[in-house]
N, C-alpha and C positions, 0 to 999 in steps of 0.2 A: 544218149544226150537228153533224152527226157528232164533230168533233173536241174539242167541248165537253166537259167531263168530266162527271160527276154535279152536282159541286158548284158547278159553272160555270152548268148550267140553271139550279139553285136561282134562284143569282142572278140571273140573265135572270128569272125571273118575279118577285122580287124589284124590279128595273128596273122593270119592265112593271106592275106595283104603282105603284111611285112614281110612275108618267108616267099615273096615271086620273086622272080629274074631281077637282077638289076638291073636291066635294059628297060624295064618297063616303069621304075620306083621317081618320085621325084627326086630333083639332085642332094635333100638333103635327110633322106628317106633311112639311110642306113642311123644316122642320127636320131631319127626317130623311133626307130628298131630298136634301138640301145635302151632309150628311154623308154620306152614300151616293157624291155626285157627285165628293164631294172624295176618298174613301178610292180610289174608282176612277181619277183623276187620280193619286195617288201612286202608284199600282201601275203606270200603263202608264209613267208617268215612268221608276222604277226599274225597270221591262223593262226599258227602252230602254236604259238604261243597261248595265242587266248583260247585256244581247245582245250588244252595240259593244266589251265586256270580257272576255268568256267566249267560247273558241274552242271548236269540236271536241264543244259540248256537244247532245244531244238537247232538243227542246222542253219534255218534262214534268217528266225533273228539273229544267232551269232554274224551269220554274214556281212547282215546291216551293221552290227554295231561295229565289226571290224573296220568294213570302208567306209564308215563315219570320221573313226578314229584317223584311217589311215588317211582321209580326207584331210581332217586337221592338222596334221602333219606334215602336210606338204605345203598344200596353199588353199585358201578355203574358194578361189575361184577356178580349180582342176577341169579340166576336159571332161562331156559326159559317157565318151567312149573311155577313157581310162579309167574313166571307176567302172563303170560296165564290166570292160575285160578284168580288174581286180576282183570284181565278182564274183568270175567267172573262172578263176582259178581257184578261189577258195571253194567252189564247189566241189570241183570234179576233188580238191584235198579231201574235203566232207565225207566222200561215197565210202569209207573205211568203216568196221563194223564200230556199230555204235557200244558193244558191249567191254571193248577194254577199255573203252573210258568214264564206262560205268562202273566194270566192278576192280579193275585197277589204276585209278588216278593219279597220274603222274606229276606230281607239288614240283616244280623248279622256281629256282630267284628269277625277279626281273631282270631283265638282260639292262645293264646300263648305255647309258647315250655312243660311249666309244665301242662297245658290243656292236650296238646296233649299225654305227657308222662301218665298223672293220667288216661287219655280212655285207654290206651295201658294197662295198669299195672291192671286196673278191669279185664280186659279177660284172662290175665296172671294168675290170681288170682284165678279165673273159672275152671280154667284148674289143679288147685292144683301146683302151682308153681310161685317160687319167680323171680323177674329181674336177680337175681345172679345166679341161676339154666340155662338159658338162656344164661349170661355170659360165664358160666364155659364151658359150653355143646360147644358153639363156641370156645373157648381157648383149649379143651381138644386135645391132638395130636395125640392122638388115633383114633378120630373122619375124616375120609376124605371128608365126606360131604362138611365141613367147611374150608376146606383149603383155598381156596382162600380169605376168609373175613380176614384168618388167616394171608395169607399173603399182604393181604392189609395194614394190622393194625403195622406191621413189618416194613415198609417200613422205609429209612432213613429219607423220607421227611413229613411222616406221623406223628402229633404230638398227636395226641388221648391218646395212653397211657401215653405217660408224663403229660399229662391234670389228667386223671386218679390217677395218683399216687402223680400226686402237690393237689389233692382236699383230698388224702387220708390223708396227711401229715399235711394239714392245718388244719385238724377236731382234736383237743385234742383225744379223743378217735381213732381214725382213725390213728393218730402218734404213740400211746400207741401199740397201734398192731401192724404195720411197726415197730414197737421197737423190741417188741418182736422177732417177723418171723428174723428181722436180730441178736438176739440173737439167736434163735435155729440155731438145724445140717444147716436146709436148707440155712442161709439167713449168717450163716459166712461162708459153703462153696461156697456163693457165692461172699462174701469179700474178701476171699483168691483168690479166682480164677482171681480176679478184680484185687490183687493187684501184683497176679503172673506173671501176663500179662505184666503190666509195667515194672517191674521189672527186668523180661526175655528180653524186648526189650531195655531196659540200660544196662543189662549183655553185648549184642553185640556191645553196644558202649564204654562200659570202659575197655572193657576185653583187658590186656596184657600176653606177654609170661613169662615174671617175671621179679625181678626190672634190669636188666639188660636191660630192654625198656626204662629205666629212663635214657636220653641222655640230654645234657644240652639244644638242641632243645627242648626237653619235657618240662624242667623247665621253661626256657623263654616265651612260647609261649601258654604252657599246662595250660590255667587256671580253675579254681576249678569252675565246671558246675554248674547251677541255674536248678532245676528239676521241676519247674513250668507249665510249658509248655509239659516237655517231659513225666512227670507222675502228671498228675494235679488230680485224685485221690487221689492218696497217698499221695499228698503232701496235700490239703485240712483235710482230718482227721488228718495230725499233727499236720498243723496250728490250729484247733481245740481241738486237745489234748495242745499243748501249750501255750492258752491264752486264755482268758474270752473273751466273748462277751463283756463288760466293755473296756477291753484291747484291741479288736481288733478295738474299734471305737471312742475310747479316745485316744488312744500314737500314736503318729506320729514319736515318737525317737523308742523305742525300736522293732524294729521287730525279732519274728523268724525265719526266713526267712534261715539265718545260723546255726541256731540247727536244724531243719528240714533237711535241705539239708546234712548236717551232719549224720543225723540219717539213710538216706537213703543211704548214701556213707557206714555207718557201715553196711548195712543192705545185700547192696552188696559184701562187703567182705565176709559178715558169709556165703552169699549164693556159693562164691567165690571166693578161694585166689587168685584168676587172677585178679580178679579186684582192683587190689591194688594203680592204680596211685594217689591217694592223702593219703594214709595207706604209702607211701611210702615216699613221699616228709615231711607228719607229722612228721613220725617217723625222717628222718635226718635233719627237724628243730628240734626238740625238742636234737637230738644229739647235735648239733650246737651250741646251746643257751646253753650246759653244761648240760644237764638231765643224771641224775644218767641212771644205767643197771637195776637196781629195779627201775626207775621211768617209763622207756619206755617199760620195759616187761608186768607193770600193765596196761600200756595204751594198749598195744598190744592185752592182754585179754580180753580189753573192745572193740576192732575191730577199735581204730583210728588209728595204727600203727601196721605196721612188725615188726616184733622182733629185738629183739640187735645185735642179730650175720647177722640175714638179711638188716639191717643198715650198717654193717659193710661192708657184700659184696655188699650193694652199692656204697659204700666210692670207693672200690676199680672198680667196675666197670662203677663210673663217672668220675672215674681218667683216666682209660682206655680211655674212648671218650672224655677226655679233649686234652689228648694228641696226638691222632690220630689228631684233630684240629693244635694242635702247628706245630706237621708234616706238616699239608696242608699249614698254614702259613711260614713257616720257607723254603717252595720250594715257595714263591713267594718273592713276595720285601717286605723286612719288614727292622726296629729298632729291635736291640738284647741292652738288658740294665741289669746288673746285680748289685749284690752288697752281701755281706755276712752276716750269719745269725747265731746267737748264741742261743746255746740251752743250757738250765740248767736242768741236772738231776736230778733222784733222791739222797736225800743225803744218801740213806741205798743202797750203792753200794758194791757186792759184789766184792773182792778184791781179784784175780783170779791169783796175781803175778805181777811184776810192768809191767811187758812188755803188759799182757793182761786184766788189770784193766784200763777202760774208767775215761777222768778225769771229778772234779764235772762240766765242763762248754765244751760242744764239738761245733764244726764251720763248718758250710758248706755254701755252695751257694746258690744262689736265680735267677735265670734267667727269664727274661718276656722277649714275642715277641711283637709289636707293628706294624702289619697289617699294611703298605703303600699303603690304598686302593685309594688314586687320584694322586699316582706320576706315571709317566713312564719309562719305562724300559731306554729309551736313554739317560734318565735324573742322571741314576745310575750306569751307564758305568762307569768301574774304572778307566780304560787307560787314559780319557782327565782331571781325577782330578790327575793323580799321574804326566803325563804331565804337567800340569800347576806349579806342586810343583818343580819337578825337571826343573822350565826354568829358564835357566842360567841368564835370561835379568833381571832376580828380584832379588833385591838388601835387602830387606827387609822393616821390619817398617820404617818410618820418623815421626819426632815428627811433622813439620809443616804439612804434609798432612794427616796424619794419626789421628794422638792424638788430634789436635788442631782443636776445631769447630770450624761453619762459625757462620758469628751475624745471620743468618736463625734459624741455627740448637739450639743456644742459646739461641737465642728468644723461640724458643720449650722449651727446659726443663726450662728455666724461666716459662712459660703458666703452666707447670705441676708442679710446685712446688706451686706455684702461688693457681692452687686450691686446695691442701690441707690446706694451708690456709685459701681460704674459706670456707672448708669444717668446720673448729671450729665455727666459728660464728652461722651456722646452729644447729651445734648437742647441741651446749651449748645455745640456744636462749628461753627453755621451750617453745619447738613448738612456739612462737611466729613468727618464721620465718621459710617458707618452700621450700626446694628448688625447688622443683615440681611445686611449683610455677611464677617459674623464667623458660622465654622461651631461653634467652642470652647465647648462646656456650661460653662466656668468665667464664660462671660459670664452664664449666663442661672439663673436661680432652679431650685434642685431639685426635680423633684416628689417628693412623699413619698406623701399617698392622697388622692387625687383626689373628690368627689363625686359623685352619679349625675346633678347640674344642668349638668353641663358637659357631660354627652353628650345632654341633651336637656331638654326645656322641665318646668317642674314643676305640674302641677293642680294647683290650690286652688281652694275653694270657699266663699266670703262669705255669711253665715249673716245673718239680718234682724236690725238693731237692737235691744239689749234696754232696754228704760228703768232696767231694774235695774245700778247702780253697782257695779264691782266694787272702790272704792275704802275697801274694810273687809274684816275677814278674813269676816265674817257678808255681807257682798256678795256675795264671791269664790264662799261656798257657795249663796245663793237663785240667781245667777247659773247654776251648774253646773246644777244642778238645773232650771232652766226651759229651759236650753239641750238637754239631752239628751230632757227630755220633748217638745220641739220634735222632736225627732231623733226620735220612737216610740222611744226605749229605755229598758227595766227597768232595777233596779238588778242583777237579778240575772243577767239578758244582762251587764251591763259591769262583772263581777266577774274575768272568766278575762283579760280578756287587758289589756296594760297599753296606757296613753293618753299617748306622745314627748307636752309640752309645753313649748316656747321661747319665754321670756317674760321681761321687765327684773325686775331682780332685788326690787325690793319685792314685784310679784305673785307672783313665787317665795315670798318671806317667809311671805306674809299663805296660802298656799297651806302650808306648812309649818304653818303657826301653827296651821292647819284641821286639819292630821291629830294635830297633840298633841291639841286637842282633841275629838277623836271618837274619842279610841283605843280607847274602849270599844264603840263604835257595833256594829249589829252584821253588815255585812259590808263587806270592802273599797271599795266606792263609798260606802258613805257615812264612811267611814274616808279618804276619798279617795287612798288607795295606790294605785293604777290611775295616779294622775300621775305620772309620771318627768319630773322638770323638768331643764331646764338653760338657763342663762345666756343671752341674745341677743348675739349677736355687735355687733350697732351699737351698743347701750348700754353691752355694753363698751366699744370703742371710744371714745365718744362721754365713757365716763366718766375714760378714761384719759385723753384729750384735758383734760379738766377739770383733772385730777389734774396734767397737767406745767403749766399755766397758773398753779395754785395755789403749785406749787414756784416756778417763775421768772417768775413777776412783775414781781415787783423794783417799781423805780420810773424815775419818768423822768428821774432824774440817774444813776440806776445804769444805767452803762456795760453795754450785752452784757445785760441783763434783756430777758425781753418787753417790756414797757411802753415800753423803749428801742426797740426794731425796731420796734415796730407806728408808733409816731413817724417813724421814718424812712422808713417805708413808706406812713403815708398812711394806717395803716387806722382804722376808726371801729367804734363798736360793738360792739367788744371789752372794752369797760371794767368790764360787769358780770362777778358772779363766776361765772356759767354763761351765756356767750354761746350765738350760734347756733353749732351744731357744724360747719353745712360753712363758714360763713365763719372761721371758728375753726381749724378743719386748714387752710384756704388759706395761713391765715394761715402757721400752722406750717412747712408746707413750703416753702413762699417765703423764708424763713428759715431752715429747713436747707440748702436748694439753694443760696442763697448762700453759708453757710457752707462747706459744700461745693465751691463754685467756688473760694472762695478760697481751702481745702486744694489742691484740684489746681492754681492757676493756684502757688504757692507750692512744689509739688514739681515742677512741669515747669521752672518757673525754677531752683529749688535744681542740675538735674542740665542745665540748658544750660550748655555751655563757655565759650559766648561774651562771658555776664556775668559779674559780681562780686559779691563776698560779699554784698554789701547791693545789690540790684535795683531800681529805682524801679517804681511802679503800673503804667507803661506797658510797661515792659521783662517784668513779669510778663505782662502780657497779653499781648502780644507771642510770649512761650514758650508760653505757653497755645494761642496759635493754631497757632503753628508746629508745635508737638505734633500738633494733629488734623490739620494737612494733608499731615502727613510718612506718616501710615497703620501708626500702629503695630501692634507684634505684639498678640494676645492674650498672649503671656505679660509682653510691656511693661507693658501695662493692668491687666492682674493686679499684677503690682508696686509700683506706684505706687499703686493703690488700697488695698494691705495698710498701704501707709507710711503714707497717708490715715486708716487705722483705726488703726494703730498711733498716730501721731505727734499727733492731733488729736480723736481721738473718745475714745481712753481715760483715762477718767479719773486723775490723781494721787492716788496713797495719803493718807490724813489721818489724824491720831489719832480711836478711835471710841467717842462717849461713848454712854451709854446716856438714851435723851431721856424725860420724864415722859410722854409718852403709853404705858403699858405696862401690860397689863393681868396680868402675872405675879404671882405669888405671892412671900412672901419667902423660901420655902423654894428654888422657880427662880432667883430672884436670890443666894443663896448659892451652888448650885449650879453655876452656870454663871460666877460671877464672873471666876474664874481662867483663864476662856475667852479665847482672842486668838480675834477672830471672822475675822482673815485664816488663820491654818490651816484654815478648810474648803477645799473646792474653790475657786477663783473663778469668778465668774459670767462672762457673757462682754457686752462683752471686759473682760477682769482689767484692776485694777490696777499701776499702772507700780511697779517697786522702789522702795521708800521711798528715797530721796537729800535729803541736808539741801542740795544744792545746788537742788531744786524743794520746796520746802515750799509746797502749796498755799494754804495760808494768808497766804503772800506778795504772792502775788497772784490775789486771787481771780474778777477776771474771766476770766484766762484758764480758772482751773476750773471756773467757771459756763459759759462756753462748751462748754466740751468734756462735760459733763452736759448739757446741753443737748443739743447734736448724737447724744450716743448715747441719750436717752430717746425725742426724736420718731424716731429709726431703727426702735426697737421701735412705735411707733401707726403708722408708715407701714408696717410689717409688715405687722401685723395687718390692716392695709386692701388691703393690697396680695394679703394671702394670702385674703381674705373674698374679692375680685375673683376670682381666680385660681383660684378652689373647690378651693383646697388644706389642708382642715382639715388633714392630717398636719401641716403649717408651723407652723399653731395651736396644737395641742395640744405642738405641740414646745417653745412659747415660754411654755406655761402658769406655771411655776417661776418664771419672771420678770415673767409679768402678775402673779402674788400678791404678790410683793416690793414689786412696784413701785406697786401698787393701798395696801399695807400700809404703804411709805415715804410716799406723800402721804397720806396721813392716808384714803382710799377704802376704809374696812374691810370694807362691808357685800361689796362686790363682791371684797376679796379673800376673804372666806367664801365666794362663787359659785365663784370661781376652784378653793379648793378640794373643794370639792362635785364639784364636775366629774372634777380630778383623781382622787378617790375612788371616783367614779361610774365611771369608765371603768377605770380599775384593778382595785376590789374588787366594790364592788356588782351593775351591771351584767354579764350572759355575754360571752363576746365576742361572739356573732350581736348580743345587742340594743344592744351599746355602739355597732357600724357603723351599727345603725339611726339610732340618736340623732348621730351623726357625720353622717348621711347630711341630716337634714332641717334640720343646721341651718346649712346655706347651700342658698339654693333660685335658680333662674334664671327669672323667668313671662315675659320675654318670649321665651325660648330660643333667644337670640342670643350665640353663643360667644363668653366674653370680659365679659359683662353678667351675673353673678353677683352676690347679694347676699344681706345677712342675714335670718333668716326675720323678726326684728324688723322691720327696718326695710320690706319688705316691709307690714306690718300699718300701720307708721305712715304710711304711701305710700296705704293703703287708707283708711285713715282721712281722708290729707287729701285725697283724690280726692271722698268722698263729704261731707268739708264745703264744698269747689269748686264742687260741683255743688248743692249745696242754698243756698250762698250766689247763685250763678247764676242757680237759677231761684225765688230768695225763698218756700221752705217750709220753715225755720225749724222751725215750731212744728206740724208734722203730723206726728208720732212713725210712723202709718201708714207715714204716703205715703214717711218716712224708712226705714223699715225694708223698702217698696217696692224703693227706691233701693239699699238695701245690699246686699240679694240680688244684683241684677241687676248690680252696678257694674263687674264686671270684663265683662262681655258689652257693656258701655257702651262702655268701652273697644277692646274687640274691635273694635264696629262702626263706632268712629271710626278705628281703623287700617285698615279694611274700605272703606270710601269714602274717604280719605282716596289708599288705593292706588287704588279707582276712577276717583276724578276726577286724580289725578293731581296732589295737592294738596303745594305744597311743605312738609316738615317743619319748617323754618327760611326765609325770608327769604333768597333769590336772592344778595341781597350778604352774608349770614352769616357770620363769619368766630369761629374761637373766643379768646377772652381770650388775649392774648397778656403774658404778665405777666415776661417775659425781663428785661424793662430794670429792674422791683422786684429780682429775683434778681443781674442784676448791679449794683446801686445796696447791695443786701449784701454782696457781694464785697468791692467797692469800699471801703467802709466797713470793714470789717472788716481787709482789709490798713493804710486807712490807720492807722487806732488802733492794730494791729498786737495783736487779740484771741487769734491763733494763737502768736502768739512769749510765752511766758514770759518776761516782766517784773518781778523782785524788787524790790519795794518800790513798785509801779505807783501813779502818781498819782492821789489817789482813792480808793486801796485800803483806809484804814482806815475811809473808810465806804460801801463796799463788803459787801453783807449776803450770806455766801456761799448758795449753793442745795444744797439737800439730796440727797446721792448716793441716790434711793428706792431704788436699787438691794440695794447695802451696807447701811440703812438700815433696809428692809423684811428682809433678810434677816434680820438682826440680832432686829427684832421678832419672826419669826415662828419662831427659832429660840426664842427668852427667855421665851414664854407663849404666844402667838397657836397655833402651833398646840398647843399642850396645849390649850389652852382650848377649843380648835374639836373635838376627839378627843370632851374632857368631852360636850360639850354636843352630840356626833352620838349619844354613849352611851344621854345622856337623853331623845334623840328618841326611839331604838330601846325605850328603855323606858316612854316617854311620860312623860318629865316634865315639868310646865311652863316649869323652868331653862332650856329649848332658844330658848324667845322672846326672853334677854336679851341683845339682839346691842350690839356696841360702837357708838358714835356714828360719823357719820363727822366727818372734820375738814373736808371740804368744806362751804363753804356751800349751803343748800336753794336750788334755783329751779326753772323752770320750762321747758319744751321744749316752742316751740310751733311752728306751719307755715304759720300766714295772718298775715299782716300787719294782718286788722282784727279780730285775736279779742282778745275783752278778758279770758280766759279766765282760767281754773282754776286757781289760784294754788295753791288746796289740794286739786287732785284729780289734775293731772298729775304724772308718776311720773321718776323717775330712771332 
């Protein structure tokens, strides 16, 4: 035994240990025997091995290096009696003569890994026990022997077990079992526990105190979580419970990715009604979108929604933090813009006595605030605008410097009329022509100044319903007044700085009417000078629209009237004297675009060589096509559309009488008599040289045409330039919205028109004029290219929140209305919000937009046949033919002969507060009504112009 080392006896008595009684062994000693016999069999194995491989070497380093090795191979934290005794068996192998391994050395291969396992597993065998006995006995937790292997094998960087249980999984039988075990007690309380764990740590992320956390910050910002990442468990067994392996490796479209995530939001509800943030925003879309109380109680059941009455108290308590918002806004610099809102009850009204029976149709107010977040405070100082109005040194409008543009500014709106001109050739070309393809600024509209809604989305904020009518000038003020004491403001806080207000021109009026009378009052809010009002942009419009209807009319024998197109076009509904305005401008354009086509199909034929002086329909169209496929120059297209403007839109000169609507004096009418009203400037586009060879009066269809064509050029401006948030466009064409407001008899609005004028000239600084520029086209859903009036804007708000209250039948809950109104635009929001969520189509799969080409060339057509473009002397028909009124020349004429002296007088009297300032002229337009639902029976006498 000499040759033994220290650590070699160890283990001999170690052995010698193992081999007593078993009456004397601990109870798991024979176990230990095993693993004792077996570590000793791998040592003399890999002797042997490394004796038969290693030449030249001494016995005791070989030894070392083998229980290094065989060290490593186990586990590197081994017993130090087990290495000891592995020592100590490869000695006493050693004691063999050293000399046949000197002079005949035995080369074998390495034994491979299943080699080595199959030695290992015979001794195991010997022993009366299986690998898995071995296993277990190391895994048991019971066992401390083993701890350390135990914790080795735990470790986060240790991959052994996942090896283990990926080889179990991949054996068909082996899966079969893992099937099972996670079918029993054992193997789904460990599913549960797995997927408790996730689930508890999303609990702490979605948990609220109850939907009164639901703030319109939440709505905006709070989007509907992806649980991939946060519970990727859970969320793997759903993906698996919702699609085939087929499915998950074929469809690239459908994922469920949203029913999953779905399922796990219901999942946190059941485990807790705290967790309700998207159980709550579901539940008041599906309010919103109209769902019945039985549609969202069942949903509720199923855990995608709160209940109906917990919907409800969200209503009110989003309304609550909407309003607190208007608060914070309405103490800084803001736009205050109102307008009145009609409500149709139920018609099973109970009849309580006359004095306390509601009638079928009741009115309140509507107020939005409009956040001034890039003006400054110095810029909205009242004192140096109410200074500038009261300086004695200003005299008022003048037609030469005011009304009358320079050849610059005319050249401008020539350029913009110019290309909606070329805009027909384009749309009517069947894509043969694109303008996208054209690099030439002469194709495309000027910018002049831009608005702050085109570079980004505009705030506004929807203030609760007032039951107070603003439809009296005594409204307009209880109205002000309950609205800002809502807002916590003094009068003496909203004395300094001034309050932008864009509103249809009667609330302007009756707003006016309010400060003559309280001139005395005693300080500017109740004076109400704080409003700086100006004009809405879509009620202009809207009213201008009215205005050329009113002029060309006509009837349905007269050739070239509306009355005549809308005939040949089919359309209906048109026949009162203030129809609907978008079906109304449809109308219009569809009939200038016609027009239009038939000017270019009539110049591209006039300059083909191949035809004759007189072209048939077919041969113009013909030219027309051959045109856009040939890819003309921009300066071709420039060309031919000048001729366009020239030869077809300008009106012919007429003698100009002076008409009895004129509110002049006899003294203006002496004055001015010996006026030729063609020596001023001309408007654009001027008239053609007087020639007794076109005496429009010869034939006056063709001049009701061509008045025609150049009046809707100017309303499709205007719409075009409101799109485009190009107020410079606007303001550039004001001179001729008065005219032309003044030529159809639209007086009130051509006062607005110049007010404006005035207002941004004299009255206004220039910082606060850009302000009032700025707010009055606004963009809310801040989608470039989607710009719009602040009016219309409001009337959009209005009919949003009568949609929704017809929808979900509360009529006659003034409350729960004023609920509604607050919150209306975050309603909105959330329906664009899940709408992106689910993935819901905006339009109808097969949607396609109105394609109304074949009406436009059906005017074309028409129009060449009767040959409306060619001057005709003596045209059939023509004597009773009723010509249309050039509003243009017309307006001009008025506003030069009284209109505006008169308008000068009666700003004078404002300034000095006389009550003369309220006697505004009639208009010649008939009164109607502007409404938005198809089933309001509404407000005859309370909706506005």
């Amino acid at each position: 035994m000499k040759n033994i080392p220290h650590g070699g006896r160890k283990s001999a008595r170690l052995q010698a240990t193992a081999h007593s009684s078993p009456s004397t062994q601990h109870p798991s000693s024979s176990r230990l025997g095993v693993l004792g016999h077996t570590g000793r069999c791998l040592s003399a194995e890999t002797t042997a091995i490394s004796t038969r491989t290693r030449r030249g070497r001494a016995a005791e380093p070989e030894a070392e290096g083998v229980e290094a090795r065989v060290e490593a191979g186990v586990e590197s934290g081994s017993e130090t009696d087990v290495r000891s005794e592995k020592t100590a068996e490869y000695s006493r192998s050693s004691e063999a003569p050293d000399s046949e391994a000197e002079d005949e050395p035995a080369r074998t291969e390495k034994q491979t890994k299943e080699e080595k396992v199959a030695s290992l597993l015979h001794h195991i065998r010997e022993a009366g026990l299986s690998p898995f006995d071995v296993f277990l006995c190391i895994l048991d937790e019971k066992s401390p022997t083993f701890q350390r292997y135990r914790t080795e094998l735990y470790k986060e960087d240790r991959t052994t077990l996942v090896q283990i249980l990926e080889a179990l999984s991949a054996s068909p039988k082996g899966s079969a079992k893992l099937g099972a075990w996670l079918k029993g007690d054992s193997g789904q309380s460990f599913l549960r526990s797995t997927i408790s764990a996730e689930l508890n740590d999303l609990h702490d992320l979605h948990v609220l105190k109850g939907v009164a956390d639901i703030s319109p910050d939440f709505i905006k910002n709070q989007e509907p979580d992806s649980f991939a990442e946060v519970a990727p468990f859970t969320m793997r067994l759903l993906r698996g419970a919702a699609q085939t392996k087929r499915q998950e490796g074929k469809n690239s479209k459908k994922k469920p990715d949203t029913i999953c995530d779905t399922i796990i939001r219901m999942l946190l509800y059941s485990r807790s009604n705290k967790c309700l943030g998207f159980q709550a925003q579901f539940g008041l879309y599906l309010w919103t979108t109209g769902a019945s109380r039985q549609a969202i109680e069942a949903v509720h059941i199923l855990g995608l929604s709160i209940s109906y009455q917990a919907v409800l108290d969200l209503i009110q308590f989003l309304a609550g933090h909407c309003m607190a918002l208007v608060i914070i806004a309405a103490a800084l610099l803001h736009a205050f813009c109102y307008d009145n809102i009609n409500i149709s009850t139920s018609i099973h009204i109970a009849q309580k006595g006359k004095a306390e029976t509601t009638g079928k149709v009741t009115s309140g107010t509507l107020g939005i605030v409009y956040p001034l977040r890039n003006a400054k405070q110095e810029d909205l100082l009242l004192e140096p605008l109410l200074a500038r109005m009261r300086n004695p040194e200003y005299n008022g409008l003048q037609w030469d410097k005011d009304l009358q543009l320079t050849d610059v500014q005319n050249s401008d709106i020539h350029h913009q009329l110019l290309v909606h001109v070329i805009n027909v050739v384009f749309k009517y070309s069947d894509e043969e022509l694109k303008k996208d393809e054209y690099a030439d600024a002469r194709l495309s509209h000027k910018t002049i100044k831009l608005v702050s809604a085109t570079k980004q989305r505009t705030e506004f904020l929807v203030s609760r319903v007032s039951t107070t009518e603003e439809a009296s000038v005594q409204g307009n003020a209880k109205f002000h007044d309950e609205a800002y004491e809502t807002f916590k403001r003094t009068p003496e806080q909203l004395c300094k700085y001034a309050i932008p207000s864009i509103n249809d021109q009667l609330t302007n009026s009756r707003i006016r009417t309010l400060q003559i009378q309280r001139k005395d009052d005693e300080n500017d809010w109740h004076r109400r000078l704080v409003f700086q009002l100006s004009m809405g942009l879509f009620h202009a419009a809207l009213n201008l629209a009215w205005g050329i209807l009113h002029v060309h009319r006509g009837t349905l024998k007269q050739k070239g009237s509306l009355t005549y197109w809308f005939s040949i076009l089919e359309k209906s509904r048109l026949s009162g004297a203030k129809p609907d305005y978008h079906t109304l401008f449809a109308a219009l354009t569809e009939v200038l675009n016609g027009l239009l086509l038939a000017a270019w199909k009539d110049v591209c034929a006039h300059d083909d060589e191949s035809l004759g002086d007189k072209p048939t329909l077919s041969q113009k169209t013909t030219a027309f096509k051959k045109y856009t496929k040939s890819k003309p120059t921009a300066d071709d297209i420039v060309s031919k559309a000048t001729r366009v403007v020239n030869d077809f839109m300008t009106p012919l000169p007429e003698p100009f009488t002076l008409d009895d609507d004129s509110d002049e004096s006899e003294d203006d009418l002496h004055a001015n008599e010996d006026r030729d009203p063609l020596q001023a400037k001309p408007v654009v586009p001027p008239p053609l040289e007087n020639t007794c060879e076109k005496d429009p009066a010869r034939d006056k269809v063709h001049q009701n045409t061509r008045l025609l064509i150049r009046d809707t050029l100017f309303l499709l401006e205007l719409v075009a330039a409101t799109r485009d948030g190009d107020i410079g466009r606007i303001e550039l064409i004001l001179p001729h919205l008065a005219m032309m407001y003044r030529g159809a008899g639209s007086n009130n609005y051509c006062t607005e028109v110049l007010y404006l004028i005035q207002n941004l000239k004299y009255v206004w600084t220039p910082e606060f004029a850009d302000i009032m520029r700025d707010i009055m086209i606004v963009n809310p859903s801040g989608i470039p290219g989607h710009n719009i009036a602040t009016d219309i804007n409001m009337e959009y708000t209005v009919g949003d929140i009568k949609d929704l209250i017809v929808a979900k039948g509360c009529e006659s809950t003034w409350d729960h209305i004023g609920d509604i109104s607050a919150a209306i635009d975050h309603f909105k929001a959330l329906k664009r919000k899940m709408g992106k969520f689910l993935d819901l189509p905006h339009q109808n799969k097969g949607h396609s937009d109105v394609d109304t080409s074949k009406l436009v060339w059906r005017v074309a057509n028409t129009v060449e046949k009767e040959g409306f473009l060619a001057f005709k002397q003596d045209r059939q028909g023509n004597t009773s033919t009723k010509s249309s009124a050039d509003i243009v020349a017309l307006g001009a004429e008025r506003l030069r002969r009284g209109t505006l002296d008169s308008f000068n007088r009666k700003f004078k009297d404002f300034v000095a507060g006389k009550a003369s300032y309220g006697e505004d002229l009639e208009d010649d337009l008939p009164q109607n009504n502007l409404t938005y639902t198809s089933n309001e029976l509404d407000d005859a006498g309370n909706d506005e112009n």
